[in-house]
C-alpha positions, -999 to 999 in steps of 0.1 A, spaced: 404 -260 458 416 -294 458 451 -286 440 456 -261 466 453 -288 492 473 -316 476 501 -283 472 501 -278 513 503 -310 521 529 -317 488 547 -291 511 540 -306 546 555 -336 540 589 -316 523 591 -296 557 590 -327 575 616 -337 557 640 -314 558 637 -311 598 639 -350 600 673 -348 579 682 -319 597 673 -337 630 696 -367 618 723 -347 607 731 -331 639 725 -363 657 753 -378 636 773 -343 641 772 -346 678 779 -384 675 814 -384 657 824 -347 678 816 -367 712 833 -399 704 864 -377 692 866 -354 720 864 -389 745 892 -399 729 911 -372 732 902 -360 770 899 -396 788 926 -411 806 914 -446 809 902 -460 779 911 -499 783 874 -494 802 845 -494 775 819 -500 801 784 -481 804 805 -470 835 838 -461 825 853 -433 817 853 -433 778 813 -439 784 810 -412 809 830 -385 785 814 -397 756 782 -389 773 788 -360 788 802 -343 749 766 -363 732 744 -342 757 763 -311 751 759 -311 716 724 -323 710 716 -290 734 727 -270 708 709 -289 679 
């Protein structure tokens, strides 16, 4: 009984894991596709401000992605 234990939680702790990787790899996914897209679609990017509109694209691509995570 106690091998059976140390097995689920031996598997637990791999589950975790693999969500917390998968977690991380979307967050990093969503990272590098929002700052592209900014780049791309805003006009005014002299303006790196939490304000300006590089931020505010940037934002707007992050939020959209992680939805879909």
């Amino acid at each position: 009984m106690n091998a059976n234990a140390i097995e689920k939680e031996a598997v637990l702790v791999n589950n975790e894991t693999v969500q917390s990787y998968e977690d991380f790899s979307c967050l990093t996914d969503c990272n590098w596709g929002a700052r592209q897209w900014a780049l791309a679609t805003a006009l005014e990017q002299e303006d790196r401000s939490p304000g300006g509109e590089l931020m505010q694209q940037y934002n707007f691509f992050f939020n959209l992605c992680m939805e879909g995570c």
